[in-house]
DSSP file (Angstrom, degrees, kcal/mol; ACC not computed):
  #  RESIDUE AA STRUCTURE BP1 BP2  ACC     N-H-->O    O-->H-N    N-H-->O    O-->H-N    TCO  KAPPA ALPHA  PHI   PSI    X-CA   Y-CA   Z-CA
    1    1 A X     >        0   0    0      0, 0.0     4,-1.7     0, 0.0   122,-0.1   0.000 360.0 360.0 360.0 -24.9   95.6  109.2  107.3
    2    2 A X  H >>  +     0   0    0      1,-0.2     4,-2.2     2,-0.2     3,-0.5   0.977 360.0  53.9 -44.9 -58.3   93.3  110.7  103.9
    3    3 A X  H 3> S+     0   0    0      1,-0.3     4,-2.6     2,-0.2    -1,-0.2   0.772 102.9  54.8 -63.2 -39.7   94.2  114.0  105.5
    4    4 A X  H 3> S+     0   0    0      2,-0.2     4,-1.4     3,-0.1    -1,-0.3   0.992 112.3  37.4 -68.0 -51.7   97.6  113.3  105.5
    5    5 A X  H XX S+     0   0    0     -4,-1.7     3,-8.8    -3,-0.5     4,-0.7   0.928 108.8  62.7 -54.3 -75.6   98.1  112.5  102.1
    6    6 A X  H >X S+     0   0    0     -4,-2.2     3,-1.7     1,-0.3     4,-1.1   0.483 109.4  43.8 -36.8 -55.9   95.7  115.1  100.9
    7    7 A X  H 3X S+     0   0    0     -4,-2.6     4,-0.5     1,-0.3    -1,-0.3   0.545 109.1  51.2 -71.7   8.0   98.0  117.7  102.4
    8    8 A X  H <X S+     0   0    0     -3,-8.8     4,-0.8    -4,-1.4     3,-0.5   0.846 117.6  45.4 -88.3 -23.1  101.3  116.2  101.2
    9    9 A X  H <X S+     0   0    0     -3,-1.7     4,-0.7    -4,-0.7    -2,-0.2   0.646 119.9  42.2 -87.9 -24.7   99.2  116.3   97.3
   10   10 A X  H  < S+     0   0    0     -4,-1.1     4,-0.4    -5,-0.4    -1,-0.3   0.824 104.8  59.6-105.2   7.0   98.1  119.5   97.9
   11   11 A X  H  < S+     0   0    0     -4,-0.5    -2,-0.2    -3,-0.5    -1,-0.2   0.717 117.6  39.5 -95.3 -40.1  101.4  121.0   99.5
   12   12 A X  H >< S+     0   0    0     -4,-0.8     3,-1.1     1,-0.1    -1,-0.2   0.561  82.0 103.5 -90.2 -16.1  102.9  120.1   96.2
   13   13 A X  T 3< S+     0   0    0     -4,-0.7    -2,-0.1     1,-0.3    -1,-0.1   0.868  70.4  66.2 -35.4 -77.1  100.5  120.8   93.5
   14   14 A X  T 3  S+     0   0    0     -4,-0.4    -1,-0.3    -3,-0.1    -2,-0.1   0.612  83.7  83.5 -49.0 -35.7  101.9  123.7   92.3
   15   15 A X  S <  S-     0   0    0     -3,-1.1     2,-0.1     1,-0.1    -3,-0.0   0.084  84.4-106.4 -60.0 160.6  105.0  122.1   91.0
   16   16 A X     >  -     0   0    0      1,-0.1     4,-2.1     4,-0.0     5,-0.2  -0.592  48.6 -74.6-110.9-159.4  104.8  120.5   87.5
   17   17 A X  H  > S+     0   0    0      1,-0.3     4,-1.9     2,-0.2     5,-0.4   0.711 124.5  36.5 -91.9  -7.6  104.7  117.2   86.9
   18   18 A X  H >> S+     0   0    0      2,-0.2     4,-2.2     1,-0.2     3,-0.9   0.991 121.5  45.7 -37.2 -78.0  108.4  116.0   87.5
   19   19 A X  H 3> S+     0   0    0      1,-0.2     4,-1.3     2,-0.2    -2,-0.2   0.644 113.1  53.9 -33.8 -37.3  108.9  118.2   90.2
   20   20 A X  H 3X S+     0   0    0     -4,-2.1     4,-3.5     2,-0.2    -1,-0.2   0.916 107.5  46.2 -65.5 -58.1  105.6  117.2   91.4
   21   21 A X  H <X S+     0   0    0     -4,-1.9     4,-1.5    -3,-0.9     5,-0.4   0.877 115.9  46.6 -84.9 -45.8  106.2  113.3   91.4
   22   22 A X  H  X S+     0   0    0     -4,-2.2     4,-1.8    -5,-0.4    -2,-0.2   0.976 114.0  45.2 -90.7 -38.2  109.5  113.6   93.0
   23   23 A X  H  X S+     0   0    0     -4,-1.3     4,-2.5     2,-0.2     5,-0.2   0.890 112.8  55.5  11.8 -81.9  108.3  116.1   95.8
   24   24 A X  H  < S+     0   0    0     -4,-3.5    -1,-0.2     1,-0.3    -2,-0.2   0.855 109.8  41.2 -37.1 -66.0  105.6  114.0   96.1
   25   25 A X  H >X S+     0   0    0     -4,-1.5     4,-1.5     2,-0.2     3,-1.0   0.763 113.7  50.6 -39.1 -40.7  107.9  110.7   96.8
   26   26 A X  H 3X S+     0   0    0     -4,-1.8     2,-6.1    -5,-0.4     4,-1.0   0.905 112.0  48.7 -89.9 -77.3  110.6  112.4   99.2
   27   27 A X  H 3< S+     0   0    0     -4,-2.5    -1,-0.2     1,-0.2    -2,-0.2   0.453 112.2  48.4 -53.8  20.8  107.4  114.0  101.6
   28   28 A X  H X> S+     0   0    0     -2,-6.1     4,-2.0    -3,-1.0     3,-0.8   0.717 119.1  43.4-119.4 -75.1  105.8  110.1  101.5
   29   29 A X  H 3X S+     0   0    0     -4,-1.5     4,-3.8     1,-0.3     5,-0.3   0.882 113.6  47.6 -17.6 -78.9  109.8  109.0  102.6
   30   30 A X  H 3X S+     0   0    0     -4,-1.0     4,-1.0     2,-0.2    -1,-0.3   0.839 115.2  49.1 -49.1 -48.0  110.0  111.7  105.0
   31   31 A X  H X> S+     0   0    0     -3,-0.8     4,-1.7    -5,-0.3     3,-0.5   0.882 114.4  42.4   7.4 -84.8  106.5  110.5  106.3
   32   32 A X  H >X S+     0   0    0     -4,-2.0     3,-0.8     1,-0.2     4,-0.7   0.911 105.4  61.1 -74.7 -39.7  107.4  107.2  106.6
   33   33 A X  H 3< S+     0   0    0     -4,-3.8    18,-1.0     1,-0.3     4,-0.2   0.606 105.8  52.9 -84.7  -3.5  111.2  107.7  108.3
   34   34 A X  H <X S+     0   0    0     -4,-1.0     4,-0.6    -3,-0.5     3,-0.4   0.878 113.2  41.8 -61.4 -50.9  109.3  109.4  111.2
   35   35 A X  H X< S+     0   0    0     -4,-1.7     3,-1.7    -3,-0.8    -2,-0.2   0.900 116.8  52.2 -47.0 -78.3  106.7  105.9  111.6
   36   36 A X  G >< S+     0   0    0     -4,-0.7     3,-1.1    15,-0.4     4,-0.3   0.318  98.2  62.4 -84.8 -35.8  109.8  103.9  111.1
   37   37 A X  G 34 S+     0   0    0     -3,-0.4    -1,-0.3     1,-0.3     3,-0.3   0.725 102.0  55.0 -73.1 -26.1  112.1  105.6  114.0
   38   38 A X  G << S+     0   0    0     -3,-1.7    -1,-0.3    -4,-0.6     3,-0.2  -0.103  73.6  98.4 -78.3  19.0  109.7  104.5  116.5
   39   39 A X  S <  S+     0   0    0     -3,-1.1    -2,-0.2     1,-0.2    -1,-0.1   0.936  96.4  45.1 -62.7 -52.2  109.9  100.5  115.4
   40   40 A X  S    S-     0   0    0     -3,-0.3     2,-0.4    -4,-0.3    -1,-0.2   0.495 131.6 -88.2 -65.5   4.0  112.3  100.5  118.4
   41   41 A X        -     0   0    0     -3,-0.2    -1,-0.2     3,-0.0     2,-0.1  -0.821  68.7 -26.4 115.6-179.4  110.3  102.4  120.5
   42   42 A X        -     0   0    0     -2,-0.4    -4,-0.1    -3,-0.1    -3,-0.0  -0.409  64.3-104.9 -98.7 175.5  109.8  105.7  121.2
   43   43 A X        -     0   0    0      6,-0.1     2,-0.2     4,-0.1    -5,-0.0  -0.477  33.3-120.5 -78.3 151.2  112.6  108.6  120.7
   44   44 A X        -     0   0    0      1,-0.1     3,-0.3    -3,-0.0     2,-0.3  -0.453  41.9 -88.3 -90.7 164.9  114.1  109.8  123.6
   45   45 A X  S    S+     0   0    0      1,-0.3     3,-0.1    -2,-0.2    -1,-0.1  -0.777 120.4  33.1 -62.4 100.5  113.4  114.0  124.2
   46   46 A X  S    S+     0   0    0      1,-0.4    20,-0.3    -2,-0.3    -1,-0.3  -0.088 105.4 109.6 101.0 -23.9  116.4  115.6  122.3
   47   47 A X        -     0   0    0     -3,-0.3     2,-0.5    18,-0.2    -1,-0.4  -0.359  47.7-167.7 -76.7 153.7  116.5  113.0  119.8
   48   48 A X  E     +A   64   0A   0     16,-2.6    16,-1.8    -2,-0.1     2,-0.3  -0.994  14.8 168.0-129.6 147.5  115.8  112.4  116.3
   49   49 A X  E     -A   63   0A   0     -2,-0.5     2,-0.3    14,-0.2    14,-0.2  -0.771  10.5-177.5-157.4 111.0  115.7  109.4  114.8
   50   50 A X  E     -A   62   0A   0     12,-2.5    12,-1.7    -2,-0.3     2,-0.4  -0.699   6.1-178.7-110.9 165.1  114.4  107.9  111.2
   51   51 A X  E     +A   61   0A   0    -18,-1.0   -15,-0.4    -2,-0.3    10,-0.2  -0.831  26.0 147.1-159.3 103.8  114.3  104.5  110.0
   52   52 A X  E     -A   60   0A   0      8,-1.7     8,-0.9    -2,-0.4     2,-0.6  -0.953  48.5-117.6-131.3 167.9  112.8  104.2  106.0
   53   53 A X  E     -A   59   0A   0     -2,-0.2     6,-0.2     6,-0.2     3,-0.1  -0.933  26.0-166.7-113.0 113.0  113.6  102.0  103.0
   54   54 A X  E     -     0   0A   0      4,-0.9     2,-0.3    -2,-0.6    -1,-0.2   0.840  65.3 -16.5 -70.3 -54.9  114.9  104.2  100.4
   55   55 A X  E >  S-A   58   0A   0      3,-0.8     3,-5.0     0, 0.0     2,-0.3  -0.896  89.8 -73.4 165.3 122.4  114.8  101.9   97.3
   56   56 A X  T 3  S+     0   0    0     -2,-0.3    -2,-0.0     1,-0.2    -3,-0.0   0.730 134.2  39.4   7.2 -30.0  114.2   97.3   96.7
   57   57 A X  T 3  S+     0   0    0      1,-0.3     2,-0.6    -2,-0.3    24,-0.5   0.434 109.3  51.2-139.1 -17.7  117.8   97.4   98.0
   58   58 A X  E <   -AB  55  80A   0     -3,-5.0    -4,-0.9    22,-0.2    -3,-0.8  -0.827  46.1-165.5-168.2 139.0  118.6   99.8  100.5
   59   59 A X  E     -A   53   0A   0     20,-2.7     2,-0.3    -2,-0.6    -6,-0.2   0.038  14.4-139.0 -99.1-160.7  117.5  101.1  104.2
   60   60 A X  E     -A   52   0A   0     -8,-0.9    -8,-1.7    18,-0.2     2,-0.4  -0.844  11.3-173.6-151.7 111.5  118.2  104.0  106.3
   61   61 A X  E     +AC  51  77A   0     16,-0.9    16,-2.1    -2,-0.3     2,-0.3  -0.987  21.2 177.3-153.6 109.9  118.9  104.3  110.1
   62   62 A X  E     +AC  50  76A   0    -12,-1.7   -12,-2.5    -2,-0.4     2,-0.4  -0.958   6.7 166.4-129.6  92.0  119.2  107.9  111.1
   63   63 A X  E     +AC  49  75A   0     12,-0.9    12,-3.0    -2,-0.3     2,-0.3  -0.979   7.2 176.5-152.8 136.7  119.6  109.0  114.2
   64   64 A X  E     +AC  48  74A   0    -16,-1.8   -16,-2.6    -2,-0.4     2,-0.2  -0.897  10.2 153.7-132.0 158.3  120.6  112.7  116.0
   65   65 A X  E     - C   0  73A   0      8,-1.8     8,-2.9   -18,-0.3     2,-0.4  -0.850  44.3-108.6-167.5 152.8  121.0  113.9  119.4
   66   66 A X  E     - C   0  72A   0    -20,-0.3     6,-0.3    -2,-0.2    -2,-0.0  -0.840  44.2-134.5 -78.1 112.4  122.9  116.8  121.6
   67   67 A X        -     0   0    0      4,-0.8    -1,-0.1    -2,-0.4     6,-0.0   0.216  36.2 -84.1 -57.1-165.3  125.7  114.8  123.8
   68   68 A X  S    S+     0   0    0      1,-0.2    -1,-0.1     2,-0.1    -2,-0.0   0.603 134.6  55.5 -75.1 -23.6  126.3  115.6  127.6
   69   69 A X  S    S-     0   0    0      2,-0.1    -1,-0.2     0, 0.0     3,-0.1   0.665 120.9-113.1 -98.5  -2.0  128.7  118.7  126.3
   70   70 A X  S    S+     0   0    0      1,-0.3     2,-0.2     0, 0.0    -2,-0.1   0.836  70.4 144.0  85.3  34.1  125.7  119.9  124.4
   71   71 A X        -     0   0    0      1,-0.0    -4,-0.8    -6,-0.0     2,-0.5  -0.663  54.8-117.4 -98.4-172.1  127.3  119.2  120.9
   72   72 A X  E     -C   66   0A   0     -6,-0.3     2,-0.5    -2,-0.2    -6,-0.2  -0.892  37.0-168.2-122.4 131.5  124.9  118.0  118.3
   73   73 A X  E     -C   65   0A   0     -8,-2.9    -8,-1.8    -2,-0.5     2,-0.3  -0.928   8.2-174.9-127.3 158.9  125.8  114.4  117.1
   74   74 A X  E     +C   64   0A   0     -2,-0.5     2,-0.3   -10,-0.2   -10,-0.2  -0.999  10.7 178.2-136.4 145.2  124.7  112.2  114.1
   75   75 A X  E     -C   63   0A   0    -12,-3.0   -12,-0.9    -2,-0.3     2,-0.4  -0.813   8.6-165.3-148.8 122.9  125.2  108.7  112.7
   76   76 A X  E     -C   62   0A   0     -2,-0.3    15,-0.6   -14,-0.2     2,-0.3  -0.876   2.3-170.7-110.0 130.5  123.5  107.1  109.5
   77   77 A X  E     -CD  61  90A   0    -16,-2.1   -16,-0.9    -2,-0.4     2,-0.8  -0.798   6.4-166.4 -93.3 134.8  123.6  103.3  108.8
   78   78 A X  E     - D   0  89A   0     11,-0.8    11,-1.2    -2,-0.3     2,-0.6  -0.819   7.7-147.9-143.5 132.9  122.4  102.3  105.6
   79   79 A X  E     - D   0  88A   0     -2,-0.8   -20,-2.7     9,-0.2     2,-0.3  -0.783   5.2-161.7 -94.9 125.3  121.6   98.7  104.8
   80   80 A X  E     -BD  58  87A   0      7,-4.8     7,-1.6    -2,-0.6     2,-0.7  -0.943   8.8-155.1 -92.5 138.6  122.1   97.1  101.3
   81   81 A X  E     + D   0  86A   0    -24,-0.5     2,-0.2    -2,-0.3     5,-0.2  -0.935  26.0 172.3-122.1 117.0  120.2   94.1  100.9
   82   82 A X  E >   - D   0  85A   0      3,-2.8     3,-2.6    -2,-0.7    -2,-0.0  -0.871  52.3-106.3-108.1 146.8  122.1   91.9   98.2
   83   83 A X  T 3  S+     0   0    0      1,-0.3     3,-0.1    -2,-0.2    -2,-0.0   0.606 121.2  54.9 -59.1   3.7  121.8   88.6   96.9
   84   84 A X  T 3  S-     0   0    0      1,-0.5     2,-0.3     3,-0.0    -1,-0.3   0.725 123.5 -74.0 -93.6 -32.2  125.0   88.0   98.9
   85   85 A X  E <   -D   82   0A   0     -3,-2.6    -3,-2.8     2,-0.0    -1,-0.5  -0.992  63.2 -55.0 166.7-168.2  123.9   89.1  102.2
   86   86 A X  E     -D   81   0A   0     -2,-0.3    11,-1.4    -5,-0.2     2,-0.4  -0.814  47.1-148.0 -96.6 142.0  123.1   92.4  104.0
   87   87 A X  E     -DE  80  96A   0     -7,-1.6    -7,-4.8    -2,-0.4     2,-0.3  -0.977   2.4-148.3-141.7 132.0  125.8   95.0  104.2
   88   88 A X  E     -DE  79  95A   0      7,-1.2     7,-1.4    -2,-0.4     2,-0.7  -0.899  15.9-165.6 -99.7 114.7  126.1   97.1  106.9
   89   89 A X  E     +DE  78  94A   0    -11,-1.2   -11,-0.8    -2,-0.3     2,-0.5  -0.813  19.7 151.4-112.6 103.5  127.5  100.9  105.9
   90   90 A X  E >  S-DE  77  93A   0      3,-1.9     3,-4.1    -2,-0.7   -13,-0.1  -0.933  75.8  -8.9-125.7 139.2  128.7  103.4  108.5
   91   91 A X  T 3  S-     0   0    0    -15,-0.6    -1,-0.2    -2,-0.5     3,-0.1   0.833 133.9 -49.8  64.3  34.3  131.3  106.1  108.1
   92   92 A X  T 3  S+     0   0    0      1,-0.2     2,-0.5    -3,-0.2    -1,-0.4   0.594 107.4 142.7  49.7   5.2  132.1  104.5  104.4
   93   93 A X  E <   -E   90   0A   0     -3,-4.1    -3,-1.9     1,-0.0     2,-0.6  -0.797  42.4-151.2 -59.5 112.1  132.4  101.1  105.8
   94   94 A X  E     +E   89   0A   0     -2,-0.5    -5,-0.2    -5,-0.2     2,-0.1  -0.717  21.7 153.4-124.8 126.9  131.6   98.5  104.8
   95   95 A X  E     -E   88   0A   0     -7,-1.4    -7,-1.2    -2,-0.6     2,-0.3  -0.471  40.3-125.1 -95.9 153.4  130.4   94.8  106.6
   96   96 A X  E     -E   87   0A   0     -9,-0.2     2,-0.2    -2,-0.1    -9,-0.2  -0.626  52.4-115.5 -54.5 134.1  128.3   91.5  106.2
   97   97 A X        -     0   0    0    -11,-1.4     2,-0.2    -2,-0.3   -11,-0.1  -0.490  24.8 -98.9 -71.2 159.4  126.0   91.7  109.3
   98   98 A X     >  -     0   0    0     -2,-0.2     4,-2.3     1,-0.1    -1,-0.1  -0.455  42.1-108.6 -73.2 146.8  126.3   89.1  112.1
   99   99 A X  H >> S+     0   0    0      2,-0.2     3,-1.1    -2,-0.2     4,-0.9   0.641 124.6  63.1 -62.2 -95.9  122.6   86.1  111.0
  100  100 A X  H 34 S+     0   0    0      1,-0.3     4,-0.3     2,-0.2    -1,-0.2   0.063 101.7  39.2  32.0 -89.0  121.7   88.7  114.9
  101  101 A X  H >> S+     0   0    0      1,-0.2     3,-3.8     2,-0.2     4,-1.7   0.945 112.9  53.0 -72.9 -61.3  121.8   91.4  113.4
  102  102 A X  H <X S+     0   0    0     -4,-2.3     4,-2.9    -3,-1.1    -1,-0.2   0.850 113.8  47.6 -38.1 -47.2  120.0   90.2  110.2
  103  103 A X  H 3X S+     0   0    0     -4,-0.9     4,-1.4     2,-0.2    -1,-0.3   0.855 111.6  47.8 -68.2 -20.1  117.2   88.9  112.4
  104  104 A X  H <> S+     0   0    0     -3,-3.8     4,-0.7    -4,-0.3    -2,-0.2   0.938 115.2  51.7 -76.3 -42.9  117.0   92.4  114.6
  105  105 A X  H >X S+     0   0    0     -4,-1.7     3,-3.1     2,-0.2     4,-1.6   0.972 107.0  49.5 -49.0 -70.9  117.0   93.8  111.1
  106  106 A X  H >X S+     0   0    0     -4,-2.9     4,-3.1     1,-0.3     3,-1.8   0.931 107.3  58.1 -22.1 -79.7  114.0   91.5  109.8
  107  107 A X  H 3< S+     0   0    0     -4,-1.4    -1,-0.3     1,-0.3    -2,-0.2   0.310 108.0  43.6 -33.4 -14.7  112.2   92.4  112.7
  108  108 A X  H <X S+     0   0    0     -3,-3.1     4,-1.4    -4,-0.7    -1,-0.3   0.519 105.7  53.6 -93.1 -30.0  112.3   95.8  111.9
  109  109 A X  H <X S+     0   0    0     -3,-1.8     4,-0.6    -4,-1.6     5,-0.3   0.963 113.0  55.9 -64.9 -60.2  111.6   95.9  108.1
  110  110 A X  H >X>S+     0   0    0     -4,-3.1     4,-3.1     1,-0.2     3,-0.7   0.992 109.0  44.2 -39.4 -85.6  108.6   93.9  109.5
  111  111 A X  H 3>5S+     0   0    0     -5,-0.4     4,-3.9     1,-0.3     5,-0.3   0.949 109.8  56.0 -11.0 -68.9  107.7   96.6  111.9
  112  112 A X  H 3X5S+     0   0    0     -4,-1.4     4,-1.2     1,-0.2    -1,-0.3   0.785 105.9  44.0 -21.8 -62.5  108.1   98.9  109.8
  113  113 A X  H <X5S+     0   0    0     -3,-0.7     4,-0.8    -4,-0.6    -1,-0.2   0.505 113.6  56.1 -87.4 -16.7  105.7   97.7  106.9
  114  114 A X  H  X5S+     0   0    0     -4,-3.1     4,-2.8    -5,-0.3     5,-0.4   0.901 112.2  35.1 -86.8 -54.2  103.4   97.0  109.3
  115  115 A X  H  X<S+     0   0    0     -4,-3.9     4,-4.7    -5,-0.7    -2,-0.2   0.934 117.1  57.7 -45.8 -43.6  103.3  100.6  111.0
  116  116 A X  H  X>S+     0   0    0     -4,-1.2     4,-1.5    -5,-0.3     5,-0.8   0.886 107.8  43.3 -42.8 -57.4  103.7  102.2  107.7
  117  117 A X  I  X>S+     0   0    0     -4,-0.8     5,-2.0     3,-0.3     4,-0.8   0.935 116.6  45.3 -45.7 -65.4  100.8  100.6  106.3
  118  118 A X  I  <5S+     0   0    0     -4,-2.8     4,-0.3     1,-0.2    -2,-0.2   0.966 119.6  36.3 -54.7 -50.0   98.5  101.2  109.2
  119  119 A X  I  <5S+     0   0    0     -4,-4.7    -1,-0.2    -5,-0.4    -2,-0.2   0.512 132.9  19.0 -96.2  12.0   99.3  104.8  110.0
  120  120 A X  I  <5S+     0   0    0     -4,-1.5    -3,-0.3    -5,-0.1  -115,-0.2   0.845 132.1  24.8-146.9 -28.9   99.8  106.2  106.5
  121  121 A X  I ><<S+     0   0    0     -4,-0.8     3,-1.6    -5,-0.8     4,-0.3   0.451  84.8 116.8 -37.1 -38.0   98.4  104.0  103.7
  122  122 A X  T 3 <S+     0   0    0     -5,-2.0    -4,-0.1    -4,-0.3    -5,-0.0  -0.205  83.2  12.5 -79.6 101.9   95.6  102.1  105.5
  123  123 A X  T 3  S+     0   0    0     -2,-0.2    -1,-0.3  -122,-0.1    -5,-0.0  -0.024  97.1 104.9 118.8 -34.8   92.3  102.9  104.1
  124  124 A X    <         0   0    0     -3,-1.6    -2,-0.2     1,-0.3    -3,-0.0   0.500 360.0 360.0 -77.5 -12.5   93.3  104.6  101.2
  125  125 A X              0   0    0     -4,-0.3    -1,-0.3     0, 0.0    -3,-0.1   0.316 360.0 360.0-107.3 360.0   92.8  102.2   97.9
């Protein structure tokens, strides 16, 4: 996992240090929403699929594939988590989750931090 960073630090290096820092940040995101697409399990063959936490406040559910007619579909969910509840966002919609969903959801942040951790952080302080 050293290796990994070092080449996202050195893949970016050249930039100064704005550019640098937010570079840095989006290829640690991009990183993580690959670990994070497999919390469910693994991606079917044709698929893509990311799962990261963007920000305190709000997730990401990402997920592409080619139908049966061979078009290419997509659909992003993005979770707010607010002192009110969880809000579900699809298409500009927006819901309270079902307590369900909030627990499948738990269960996945969990996942998450725990994959995250191991396979890209883990060792490194």
């Amino acid at each position: 996992m050293k290796t990994i960073l070092k080449n996202l630090i050195n893949s970016t290096r050249q930039k100064n240090n704005g550019e640098y820092h937010q570079e840095f940040q989006r290829n640690l995101i991009r990183k993580e929403a690959v670990i994070g697409g497999k919390v469910f399990g693994s991606v079917p063959e044709g698929h893509r699929r990311e799962f990261f936490c963007l920000d305190e406040h709000t997730w990401v559910w990402h997920e592409e594939w080619v139908n049966k007619k061979g078009e290419w579909q997509s659909m992003t969910t993005r979770y707010e988590v607010r002192p009110t509840g969880l809000i579900k966002v699809q298409n500009g919609n927006y819901r309270n989750v079902s307590e369900e969903e909030a627990k499948r959801f738990k269960v996945a942040t969990d996942r998450y931090f725990e994959r995250v951790n191991k396979q890209l952080y883990e060792g490194i302080a």
